[in-house]
Backbone as CSV, one residue per row, in Angstrom:
resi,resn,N_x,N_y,N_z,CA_x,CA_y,CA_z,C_x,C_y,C_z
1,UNK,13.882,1.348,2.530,12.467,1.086,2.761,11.800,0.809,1.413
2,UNK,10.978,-0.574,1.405,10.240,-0.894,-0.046,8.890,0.513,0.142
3,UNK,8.827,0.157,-1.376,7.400,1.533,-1.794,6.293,0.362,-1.500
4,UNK,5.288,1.306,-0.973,4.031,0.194,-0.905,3.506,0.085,-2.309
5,UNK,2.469,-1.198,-2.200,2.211,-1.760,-3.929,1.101,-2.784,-3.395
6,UNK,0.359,-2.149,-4.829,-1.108,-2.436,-4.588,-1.558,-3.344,-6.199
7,UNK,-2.584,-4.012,-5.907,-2.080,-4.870,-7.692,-4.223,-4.552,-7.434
8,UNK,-4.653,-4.816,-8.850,-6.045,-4.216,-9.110,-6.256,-5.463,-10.348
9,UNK,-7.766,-5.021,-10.876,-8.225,-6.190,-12.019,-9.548,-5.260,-12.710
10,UNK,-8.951,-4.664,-13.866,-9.779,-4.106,-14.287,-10.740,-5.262,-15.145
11,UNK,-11.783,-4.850,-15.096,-12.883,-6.088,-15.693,-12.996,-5.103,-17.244
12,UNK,-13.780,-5.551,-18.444,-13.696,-4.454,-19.477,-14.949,-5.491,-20.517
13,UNK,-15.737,-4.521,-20.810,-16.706,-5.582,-21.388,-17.060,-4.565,-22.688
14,UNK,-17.652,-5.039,-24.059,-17.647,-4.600,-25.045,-19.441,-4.874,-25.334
15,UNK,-19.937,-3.305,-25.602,-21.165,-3.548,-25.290,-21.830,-3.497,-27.134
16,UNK,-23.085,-3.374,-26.937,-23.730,-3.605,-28.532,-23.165,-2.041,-28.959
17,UNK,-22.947,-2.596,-30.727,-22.122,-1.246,-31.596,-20.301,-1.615,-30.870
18,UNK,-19.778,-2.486,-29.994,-18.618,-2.775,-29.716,-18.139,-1.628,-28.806
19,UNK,-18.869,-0.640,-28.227,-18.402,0.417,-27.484,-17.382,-0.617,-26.066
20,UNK,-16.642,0.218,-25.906,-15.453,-0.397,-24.604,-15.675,0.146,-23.554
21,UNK,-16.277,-0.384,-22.520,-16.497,-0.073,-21.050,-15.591,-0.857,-20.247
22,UNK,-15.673,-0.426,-18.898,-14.512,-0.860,-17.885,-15.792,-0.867,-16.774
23,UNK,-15.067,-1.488,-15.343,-16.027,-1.319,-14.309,-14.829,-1.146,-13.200
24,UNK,-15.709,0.025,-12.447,-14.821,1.007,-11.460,-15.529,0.963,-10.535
25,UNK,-14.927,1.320,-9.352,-15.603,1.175,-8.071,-15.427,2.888,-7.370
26,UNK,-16.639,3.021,-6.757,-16.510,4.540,-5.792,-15.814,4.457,-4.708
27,UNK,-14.646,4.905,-4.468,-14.397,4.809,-2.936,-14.927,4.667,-1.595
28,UNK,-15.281,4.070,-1.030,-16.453,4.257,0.014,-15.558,5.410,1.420
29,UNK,-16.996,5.625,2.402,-16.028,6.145,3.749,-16.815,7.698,3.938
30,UNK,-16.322,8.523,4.088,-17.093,9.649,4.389,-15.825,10.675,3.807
31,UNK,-15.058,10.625,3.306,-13.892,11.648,2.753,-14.526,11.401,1.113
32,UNK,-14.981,10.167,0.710,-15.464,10.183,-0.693,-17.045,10.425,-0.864
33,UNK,-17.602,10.583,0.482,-19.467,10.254,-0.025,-19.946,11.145,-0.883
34,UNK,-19.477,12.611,-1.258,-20.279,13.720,-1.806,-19.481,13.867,-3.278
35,UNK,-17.938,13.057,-3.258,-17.697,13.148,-4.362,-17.358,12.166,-5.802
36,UNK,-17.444,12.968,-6.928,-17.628,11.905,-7.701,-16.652,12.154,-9.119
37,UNK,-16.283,13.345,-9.598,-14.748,13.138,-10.261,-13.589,12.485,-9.463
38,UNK,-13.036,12.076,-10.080,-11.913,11.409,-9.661,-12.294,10.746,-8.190
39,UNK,-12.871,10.370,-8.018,-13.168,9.580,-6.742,-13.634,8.245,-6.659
40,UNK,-13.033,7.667,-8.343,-13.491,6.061,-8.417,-12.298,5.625,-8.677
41,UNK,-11.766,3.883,-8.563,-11.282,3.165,-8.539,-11.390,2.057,-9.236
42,UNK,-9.764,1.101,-9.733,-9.796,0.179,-10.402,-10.258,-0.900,-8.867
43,UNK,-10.906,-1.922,-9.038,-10.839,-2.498,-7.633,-9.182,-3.019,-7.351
44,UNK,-8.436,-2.416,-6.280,-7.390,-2.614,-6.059,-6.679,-2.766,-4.602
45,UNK,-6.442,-3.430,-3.885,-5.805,-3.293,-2.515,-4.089,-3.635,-2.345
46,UNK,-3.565,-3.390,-1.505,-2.178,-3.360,-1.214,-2.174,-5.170,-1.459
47,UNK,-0.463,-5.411,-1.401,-0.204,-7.096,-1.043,1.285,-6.513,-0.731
48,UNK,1.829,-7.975,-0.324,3.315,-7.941,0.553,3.993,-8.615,0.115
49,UNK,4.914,-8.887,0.444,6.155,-9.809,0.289,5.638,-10.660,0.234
50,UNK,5.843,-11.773,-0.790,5.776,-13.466,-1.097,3.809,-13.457,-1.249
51,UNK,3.651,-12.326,-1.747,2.602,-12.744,-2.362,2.308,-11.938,-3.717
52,UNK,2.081,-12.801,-4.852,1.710,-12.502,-6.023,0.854,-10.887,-6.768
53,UNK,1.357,-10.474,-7.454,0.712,-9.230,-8.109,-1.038,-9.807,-8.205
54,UNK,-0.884,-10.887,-9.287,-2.437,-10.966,-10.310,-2.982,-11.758,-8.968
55,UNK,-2.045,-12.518,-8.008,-3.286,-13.413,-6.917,-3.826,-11.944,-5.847
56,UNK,-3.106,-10.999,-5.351,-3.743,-9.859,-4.722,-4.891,-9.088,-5.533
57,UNK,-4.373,-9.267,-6.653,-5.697,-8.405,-7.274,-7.023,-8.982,-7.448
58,UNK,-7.040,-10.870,-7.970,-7.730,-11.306,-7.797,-8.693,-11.062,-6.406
59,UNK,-7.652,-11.648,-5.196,-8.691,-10.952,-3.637,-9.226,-10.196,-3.668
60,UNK,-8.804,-8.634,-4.172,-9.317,-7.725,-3.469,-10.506,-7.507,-4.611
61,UNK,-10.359,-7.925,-5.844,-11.444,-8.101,-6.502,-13.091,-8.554,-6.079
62,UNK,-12.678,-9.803,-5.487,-13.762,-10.471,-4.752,-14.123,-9.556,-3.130
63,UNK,-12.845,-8.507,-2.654,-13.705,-8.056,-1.652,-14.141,-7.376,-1.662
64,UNK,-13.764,-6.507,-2.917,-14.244,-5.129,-2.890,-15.766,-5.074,-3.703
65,UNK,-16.132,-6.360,-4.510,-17.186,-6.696,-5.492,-17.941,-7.760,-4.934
66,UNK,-17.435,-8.487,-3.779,-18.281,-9.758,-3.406,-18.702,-11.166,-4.142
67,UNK,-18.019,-10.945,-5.142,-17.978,-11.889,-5.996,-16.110,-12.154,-6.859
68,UNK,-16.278,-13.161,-7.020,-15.009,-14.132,-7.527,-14.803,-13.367,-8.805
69,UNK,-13.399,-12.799,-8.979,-13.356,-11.977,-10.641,-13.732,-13.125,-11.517
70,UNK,-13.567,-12.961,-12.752,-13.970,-13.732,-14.101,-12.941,-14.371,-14.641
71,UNK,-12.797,-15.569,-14.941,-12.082,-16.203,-15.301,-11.713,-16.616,-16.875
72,UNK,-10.656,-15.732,-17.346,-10.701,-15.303,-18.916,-8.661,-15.333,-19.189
73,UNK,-8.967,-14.387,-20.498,-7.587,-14.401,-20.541,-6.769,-13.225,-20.039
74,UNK,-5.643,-12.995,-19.558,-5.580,-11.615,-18.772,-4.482,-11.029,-18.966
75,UNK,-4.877,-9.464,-19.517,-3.756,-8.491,-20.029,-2.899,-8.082,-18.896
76,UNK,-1.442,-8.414,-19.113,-1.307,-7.133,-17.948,-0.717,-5.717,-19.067
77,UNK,-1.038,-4.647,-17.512,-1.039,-3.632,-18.073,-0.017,-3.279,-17.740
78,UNK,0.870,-3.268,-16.487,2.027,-3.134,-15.972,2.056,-2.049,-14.325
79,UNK,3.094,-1.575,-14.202,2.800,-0.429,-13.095,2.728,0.603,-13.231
80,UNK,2.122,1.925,-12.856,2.182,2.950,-12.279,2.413,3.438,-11.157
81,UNK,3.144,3.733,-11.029,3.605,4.894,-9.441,2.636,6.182,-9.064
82,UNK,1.855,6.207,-8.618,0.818,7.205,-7.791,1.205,8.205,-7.347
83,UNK,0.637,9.230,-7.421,1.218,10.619,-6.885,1.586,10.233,-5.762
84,UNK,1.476,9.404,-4.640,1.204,9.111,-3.208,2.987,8.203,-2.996
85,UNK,3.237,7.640,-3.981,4.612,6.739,-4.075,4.099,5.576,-4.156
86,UNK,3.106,4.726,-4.245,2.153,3.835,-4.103,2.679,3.337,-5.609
87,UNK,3.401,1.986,-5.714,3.124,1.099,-6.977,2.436,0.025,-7.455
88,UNK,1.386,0.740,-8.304,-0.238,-0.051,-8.363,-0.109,-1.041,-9.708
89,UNK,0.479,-2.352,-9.923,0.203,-3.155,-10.731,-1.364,-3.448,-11.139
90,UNK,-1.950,-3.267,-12.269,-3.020,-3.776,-13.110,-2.750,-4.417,-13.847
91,UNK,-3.979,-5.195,-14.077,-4.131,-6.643,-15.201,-5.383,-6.660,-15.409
92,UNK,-6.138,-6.719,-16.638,-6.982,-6.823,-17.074,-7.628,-7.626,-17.637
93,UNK,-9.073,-8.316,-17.966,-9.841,-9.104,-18.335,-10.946,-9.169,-19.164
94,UNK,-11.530,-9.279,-19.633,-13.013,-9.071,-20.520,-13.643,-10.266,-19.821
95,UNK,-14.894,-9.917,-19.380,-16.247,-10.328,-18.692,-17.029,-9.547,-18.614
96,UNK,-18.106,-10.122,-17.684,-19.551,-8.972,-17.192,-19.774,-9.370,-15.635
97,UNK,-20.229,-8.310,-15.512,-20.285,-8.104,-13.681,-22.356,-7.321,-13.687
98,UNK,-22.894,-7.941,-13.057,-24.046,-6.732,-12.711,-23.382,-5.953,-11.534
99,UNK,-23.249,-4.923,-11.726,-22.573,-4.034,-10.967,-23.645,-4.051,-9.788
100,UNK,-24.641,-3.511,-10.116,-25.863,-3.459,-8.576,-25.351,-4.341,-7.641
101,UNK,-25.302,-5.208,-7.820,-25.110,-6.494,-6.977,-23.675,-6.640,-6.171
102,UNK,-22.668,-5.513,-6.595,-21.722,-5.444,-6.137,-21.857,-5.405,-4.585
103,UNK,-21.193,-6.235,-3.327,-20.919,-5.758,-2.039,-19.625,-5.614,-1.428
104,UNK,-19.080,-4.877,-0.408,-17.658,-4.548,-0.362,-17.174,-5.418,0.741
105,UNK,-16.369,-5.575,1.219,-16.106,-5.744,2.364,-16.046,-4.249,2.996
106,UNK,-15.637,-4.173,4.459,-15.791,-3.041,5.404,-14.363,-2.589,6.020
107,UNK,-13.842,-1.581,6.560,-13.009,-0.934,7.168,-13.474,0.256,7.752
108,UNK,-12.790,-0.348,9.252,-13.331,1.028,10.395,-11.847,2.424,10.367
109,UNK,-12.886,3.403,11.203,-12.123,4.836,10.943,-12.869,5.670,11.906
110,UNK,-11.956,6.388,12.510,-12.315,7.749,13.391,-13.156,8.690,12.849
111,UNK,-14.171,9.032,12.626,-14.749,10.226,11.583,-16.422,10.910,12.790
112,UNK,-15.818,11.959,12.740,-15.141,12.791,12.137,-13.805,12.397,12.854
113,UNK,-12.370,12.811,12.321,-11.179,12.855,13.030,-11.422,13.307,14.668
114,UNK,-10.698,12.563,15.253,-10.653,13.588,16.671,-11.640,13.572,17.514
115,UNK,-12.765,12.464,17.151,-14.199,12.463,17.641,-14.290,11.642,18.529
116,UNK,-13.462,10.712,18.104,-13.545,8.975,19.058,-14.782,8.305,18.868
117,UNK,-15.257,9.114,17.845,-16.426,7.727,16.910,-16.062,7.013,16.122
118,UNK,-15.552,5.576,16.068,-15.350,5.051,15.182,-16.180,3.759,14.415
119,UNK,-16.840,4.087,13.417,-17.852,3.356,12.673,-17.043,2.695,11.267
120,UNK,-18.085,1.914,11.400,-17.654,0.783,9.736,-18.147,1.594,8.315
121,UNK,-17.302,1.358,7.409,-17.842,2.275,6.033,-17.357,0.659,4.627
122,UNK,-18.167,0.599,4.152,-17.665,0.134,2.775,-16.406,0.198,2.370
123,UNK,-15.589,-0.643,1.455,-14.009,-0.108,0.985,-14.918,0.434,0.048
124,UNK,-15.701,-0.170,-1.115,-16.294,0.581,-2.360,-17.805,0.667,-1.909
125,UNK,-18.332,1.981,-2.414,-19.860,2.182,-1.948,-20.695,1.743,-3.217
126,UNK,-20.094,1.541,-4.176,-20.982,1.214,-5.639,-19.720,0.477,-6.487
127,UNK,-20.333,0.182,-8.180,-19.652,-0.253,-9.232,-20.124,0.002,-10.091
128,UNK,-19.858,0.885,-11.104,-20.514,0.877,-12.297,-19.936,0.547,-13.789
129,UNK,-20.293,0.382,-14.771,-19.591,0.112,-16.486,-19.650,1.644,-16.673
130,UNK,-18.328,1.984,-17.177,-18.416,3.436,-18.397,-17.344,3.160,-19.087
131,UNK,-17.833,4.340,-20.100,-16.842,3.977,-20.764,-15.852,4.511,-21.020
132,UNK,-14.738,4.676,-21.455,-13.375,4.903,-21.523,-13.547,6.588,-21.413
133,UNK,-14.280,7.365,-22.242,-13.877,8.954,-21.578,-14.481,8.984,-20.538
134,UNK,-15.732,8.823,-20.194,-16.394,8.605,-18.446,-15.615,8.072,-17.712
135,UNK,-14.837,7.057,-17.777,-14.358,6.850,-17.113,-12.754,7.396,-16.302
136,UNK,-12.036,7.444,-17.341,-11.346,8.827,-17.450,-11.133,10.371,-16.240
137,UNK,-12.823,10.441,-16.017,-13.076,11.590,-15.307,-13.316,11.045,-14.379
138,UNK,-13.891,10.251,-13.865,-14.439,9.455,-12.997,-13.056,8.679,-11.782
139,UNK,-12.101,8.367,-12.621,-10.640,7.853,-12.174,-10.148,8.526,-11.500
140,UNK,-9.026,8.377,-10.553,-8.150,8.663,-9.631,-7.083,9.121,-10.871
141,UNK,-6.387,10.399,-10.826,-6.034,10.738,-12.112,-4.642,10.048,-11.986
142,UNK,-4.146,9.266,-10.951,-3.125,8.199,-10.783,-3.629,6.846,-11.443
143,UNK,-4.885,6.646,-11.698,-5.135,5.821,-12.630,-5.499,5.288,-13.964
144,UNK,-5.517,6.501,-14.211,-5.996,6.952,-16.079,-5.408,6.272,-16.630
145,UNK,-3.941,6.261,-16.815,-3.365,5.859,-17.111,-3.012,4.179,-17.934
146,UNK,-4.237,3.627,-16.684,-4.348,2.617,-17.113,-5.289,2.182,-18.468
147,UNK,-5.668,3.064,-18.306,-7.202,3.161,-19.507,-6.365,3.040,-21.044
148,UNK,-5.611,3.931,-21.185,-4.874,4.182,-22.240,-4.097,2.648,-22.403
149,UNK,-3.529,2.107,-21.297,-2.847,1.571,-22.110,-3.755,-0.232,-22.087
150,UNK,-4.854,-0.203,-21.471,-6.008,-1.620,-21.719,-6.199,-1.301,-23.545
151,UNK,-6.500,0.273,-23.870,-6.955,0.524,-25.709,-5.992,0.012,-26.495
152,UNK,-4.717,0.536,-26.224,-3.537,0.100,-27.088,-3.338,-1.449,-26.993
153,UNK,-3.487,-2.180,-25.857,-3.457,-3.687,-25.843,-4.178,-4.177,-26.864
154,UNK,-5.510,-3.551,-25.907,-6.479,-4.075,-26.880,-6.240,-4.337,-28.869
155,UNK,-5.817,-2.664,-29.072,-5.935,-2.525,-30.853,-4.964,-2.795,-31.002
156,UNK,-3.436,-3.749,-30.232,-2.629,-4.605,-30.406,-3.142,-5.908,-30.890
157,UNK,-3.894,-6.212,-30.038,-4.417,-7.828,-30.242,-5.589,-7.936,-31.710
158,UNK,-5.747,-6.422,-32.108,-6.755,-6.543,-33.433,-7.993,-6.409,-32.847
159,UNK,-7.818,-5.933,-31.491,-9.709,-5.493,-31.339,-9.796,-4.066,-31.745
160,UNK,-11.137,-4.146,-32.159,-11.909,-2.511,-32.680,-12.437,-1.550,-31.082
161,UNK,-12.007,-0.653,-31.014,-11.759,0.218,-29.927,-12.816,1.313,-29.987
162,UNK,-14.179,1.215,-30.098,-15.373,2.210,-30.067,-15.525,2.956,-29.053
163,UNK,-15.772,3.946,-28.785,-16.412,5.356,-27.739,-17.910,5.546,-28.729
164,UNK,-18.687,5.302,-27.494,-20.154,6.305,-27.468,-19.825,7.818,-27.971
165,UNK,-20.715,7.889,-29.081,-20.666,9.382,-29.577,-21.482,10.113,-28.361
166,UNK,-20.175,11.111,-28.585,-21.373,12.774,-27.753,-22.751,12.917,-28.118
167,UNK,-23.894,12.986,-27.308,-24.581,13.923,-27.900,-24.220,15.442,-28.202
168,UNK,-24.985,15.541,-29.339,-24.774,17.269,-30.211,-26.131,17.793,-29.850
């Protein structure tokens, strides 16, 4: 039996002072509405046989954001295997997104379980820019991973790799 595999498109934009942000999506649905560590996402959906890693990620980009990803040059980052057995290919980009404006497509679900109500929920309920330690916390801790290795690309290729200072 193949492992299921999901391919994603992290967007990553470099703001004034060069700080490095990413843009993540909230899970939508009613198992994620109240929470918010680890309960965001690279935009990412499954694909199948005879279809492409970076063309699935592209899709689900546009469904989960409502808009067409950005058309740039594109890192890949490679795979991770998910606590779940799930192998999630990422590839990454530098652009800008107004996140507000983000819309998802929809998927229905029994909720509560066992109820025989079944209503429509968002795949993502929001999108926001943070930056690399926010984001971090914010991640599916099956996806961190990826964060680390967009920095090292990055200060491969000779970019300067800034974090927002703490406030003291």
């Amino acid at each position: 039996m193949s492992k299921r595999t999901s391919a994603g498109l992290l967007l990553y934009r470099r703001t004034e002072g060069n700080v490095l942000e990413v843009l993540i999506v909230h899970m939508g649905g009613p198992f994620w509405a109240e929470k918010d560590a680890h309960a965001w996402s690279i935009p990412k959906g499954e694909y199948f046989d005879g279809e492409a890693a970076f063309d699935a990620a592209r899709r689900e980009f546009e469904e989960e954001l409502g808009s067409p990803a950005p058309v740039a040059a594109i890192i890949e980052l490679g795979e991770i295997e998910q606590p779940s057995g799930k192998v999630v290919t990422v590839f990454a980009t530098e652009g800008d997104f107004a996140a507000d404006s983000a819309t998802s497509n929809t998927f229905e679900m029994e909720w509560p379980m066992g109820s025989g109500t079944v209503s429509s929920y968002p795949e993502a309920d929001k999108a926001e820019w943070f930056d690399i330690p926010t984001a971090r916390e914010k991640l599916l801790e099956g996806q961190a991973g990826f964060l680390d290795r967009l920095v090292r690309s990055l200060q491969e290729l000779g970019v300067e790799v800034r974090y927002r200072k703490k406030a003291s």
